[in-house]
N, C-alpha and C positions, 0 to 999 in steps of 0.2 A: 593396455593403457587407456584410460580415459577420455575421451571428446571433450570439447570445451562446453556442450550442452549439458553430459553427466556433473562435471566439475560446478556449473551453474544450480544443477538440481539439488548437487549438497548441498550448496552454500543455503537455497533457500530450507533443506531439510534442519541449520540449522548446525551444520557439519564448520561453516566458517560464515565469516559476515558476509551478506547479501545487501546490495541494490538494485529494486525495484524500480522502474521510472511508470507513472499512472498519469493514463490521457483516456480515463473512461469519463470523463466529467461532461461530457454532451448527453449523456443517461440522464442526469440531471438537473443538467445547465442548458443542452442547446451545445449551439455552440459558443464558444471560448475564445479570445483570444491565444493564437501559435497553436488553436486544436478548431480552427474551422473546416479544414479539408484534412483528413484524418489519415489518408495513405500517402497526404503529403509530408504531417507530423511522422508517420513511423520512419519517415527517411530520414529523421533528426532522431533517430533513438543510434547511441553508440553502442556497435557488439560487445561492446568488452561486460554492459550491464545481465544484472542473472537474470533477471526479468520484467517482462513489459504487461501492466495490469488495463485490459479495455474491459468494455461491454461484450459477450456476446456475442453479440450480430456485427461486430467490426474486425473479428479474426480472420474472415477470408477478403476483408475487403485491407486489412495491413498486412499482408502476406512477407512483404517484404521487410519488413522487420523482425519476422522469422528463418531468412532464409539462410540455409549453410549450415555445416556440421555443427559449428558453433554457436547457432543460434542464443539469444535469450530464448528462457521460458513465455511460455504464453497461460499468464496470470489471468483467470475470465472472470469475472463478480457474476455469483448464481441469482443473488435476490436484490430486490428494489425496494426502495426503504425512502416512505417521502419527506424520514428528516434531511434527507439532504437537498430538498428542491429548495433553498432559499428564496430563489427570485418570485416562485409560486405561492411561497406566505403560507407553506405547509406547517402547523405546529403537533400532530397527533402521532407522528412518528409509527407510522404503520408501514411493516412488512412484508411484503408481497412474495412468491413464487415466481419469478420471472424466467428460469433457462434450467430444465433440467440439465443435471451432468450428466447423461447420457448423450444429450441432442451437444453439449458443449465439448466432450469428449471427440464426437464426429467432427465437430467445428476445430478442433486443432487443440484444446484446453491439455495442460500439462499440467495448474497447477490450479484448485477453487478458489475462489473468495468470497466469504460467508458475513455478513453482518449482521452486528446485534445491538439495540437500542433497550435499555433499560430505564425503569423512572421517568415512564411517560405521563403519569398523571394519571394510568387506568392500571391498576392489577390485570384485567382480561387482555387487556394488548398488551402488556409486558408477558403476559403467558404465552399469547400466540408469538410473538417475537424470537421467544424462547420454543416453544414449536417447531417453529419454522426453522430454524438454527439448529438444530438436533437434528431433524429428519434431510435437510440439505445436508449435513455433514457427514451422518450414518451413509447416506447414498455415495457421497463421494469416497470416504471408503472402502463400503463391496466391491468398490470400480478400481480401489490401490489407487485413488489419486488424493494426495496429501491439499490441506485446509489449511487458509490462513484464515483467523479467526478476526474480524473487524468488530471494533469494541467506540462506537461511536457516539457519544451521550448526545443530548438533545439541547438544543439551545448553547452550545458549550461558548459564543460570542460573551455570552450573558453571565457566565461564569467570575467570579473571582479566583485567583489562583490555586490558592487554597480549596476552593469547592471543584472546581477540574480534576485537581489530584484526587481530592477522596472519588470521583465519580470512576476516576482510569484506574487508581489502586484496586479498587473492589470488581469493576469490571473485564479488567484484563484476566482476572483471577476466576471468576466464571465463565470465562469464553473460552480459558485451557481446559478447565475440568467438565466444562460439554463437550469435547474431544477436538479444540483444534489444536493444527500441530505446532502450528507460532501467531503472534498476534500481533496486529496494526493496529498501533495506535497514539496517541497527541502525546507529545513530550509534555511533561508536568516538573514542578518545581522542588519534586525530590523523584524527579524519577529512576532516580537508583534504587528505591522502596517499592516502585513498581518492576521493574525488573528481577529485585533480591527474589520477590514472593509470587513469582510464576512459573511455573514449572516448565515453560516451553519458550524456545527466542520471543523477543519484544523486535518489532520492528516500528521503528520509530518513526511518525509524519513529518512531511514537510509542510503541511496545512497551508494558510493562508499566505500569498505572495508577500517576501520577504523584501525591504529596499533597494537591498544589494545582492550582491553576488556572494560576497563575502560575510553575510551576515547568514545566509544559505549556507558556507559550508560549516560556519560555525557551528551551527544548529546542527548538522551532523556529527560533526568533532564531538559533540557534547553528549550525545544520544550515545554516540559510542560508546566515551571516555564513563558515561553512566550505565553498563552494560548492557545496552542495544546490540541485538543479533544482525540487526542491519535499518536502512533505513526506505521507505518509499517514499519516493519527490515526483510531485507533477509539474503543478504552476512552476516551480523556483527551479526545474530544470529544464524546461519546456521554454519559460514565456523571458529568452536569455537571448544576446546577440550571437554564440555560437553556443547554441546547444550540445553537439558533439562536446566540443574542450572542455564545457562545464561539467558532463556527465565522466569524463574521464577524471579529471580532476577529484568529483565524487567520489568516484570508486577507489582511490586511491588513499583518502581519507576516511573511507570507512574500510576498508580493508585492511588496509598496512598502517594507520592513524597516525598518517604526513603531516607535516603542520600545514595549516590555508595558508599563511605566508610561503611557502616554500610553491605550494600549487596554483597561485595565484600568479607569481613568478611565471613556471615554467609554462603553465597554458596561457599568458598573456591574458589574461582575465581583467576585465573591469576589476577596477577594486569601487 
């Protein structure tokens, strides 16, 4: 019979919907609000989630969000990438080497996370991007440790609807066929057409903090009901008055695809 941590590993292989809860955002933020003291955050993470996506260097310091047969997985991000430093006014979207998965595998790593920025304004840095993204992902292979492939465009604030989705339709679509085994990335406004045309789960973002609570689960509901394998939430599961209930409720709605009314109900939720 299976563990509660085998049963998590399908889900993220793609076997049934998975959620991810992501509080690696001090990598590129500092700290955050509900992620300044970070083995205080992992005592807000609920077991029932498959997995918990940090930095690196914060695996042995959230231990405790790994602990027990049941564990969630322990999601590590390999590379650093300074589209994401907003507060730093980074716009060149360069890729760096930051943790092999060898030194991350010793760190506790179950599962990679690989990003890739395309249409930065340079062919040579969309090449090394693309570099860099192959040869982290070939490695984590030799190792048997499965890739989720992160598909994050550049300036996407700045986007029109329309110009988002053609950037995730075409980019999701090359981040499976460089070998990862499912992909992260921004819900777009047909993204059923990002999902139809990938060969491996789409796990759908919670991106930027939501109003509500209920506007959060929607956005899953929907990620789902548009064939999402699963979804990852930070802000919007993190930065809640009971984090635990919110993330149950989550899983619930992407798993079994409850109504938010019905789980908004039962975990007393803010509406």
């Amino acid at each position: 019979m299976m563990d509660g941590r085998e049963i998590r590993l399908r889900r993220l292989m793609g076997q049934d919907r998975a959620v991810v809860i992501a509080f690696d955002h001090g990598l590129f933020d500092g700290p955050i609000p509900a992620m300044e003291n970070l083995p205080e955050t992992a005592k807000k993470i609920n077991p029932q989630v498959d997995g918990v996506l940090l930095a690196p260097g914060m695996v042995r310091h959230c231990h405790v969000a790994f602990a027990g047969r049941d564990r969630p997985a322990a999601v590590v991000r390999l590379n650093w990438n300074s589209v994401y430093c907003f507060a730093l006014n980074y716009r060149d979207a360069k890729g760096v080497y930051s943790y092999s998965p060898e030194d991350a595998l010793r760190e506790g790593m179950d599962v990679a996370l690989v990003s890739l920025t395309l249409q930065t304004g340079s062919e040579g840095r969309d090449a090394a991007n693309v570099e860099l993204f192959a040869r982290l992902t070939n490695q984590c292979h030799r190792l048997g440790i499965p890739v989720i492939g992160e598909y994050f465009p550049i300036a996407h604030l700045d986007m029109s609807a329309e110009e988002l989705h053609e950037h995730i339709y075409r980019g999701a679509r090359i981040v499976s066929e460089l070998g990862a085994d499912l992909v992260k990335t921004f819900n777009t406004c047909n993204f059923r057409a990002v999902t139809d045309t990938c060969p491996v789960p789409i796990l759908g973002l919670g991106a930027e903090k939501l109003p509500t609570q209920r506007a959060a689960l929607e956005l899953a509901a929907s990620e789902v009901a548009n064939g999402a394998g699963g979804v990852v939430f930070g802000r919007n599961a993190l930065q809640v008055p009971d984090p635990i209930a919110f993330q149950a409720a989550l899983c619930e709605v992407v798993r079994d695809e409850t109504k938010v009314d019905d789980m908004i109900r039962k975990y007393k939720i803010e509406d």
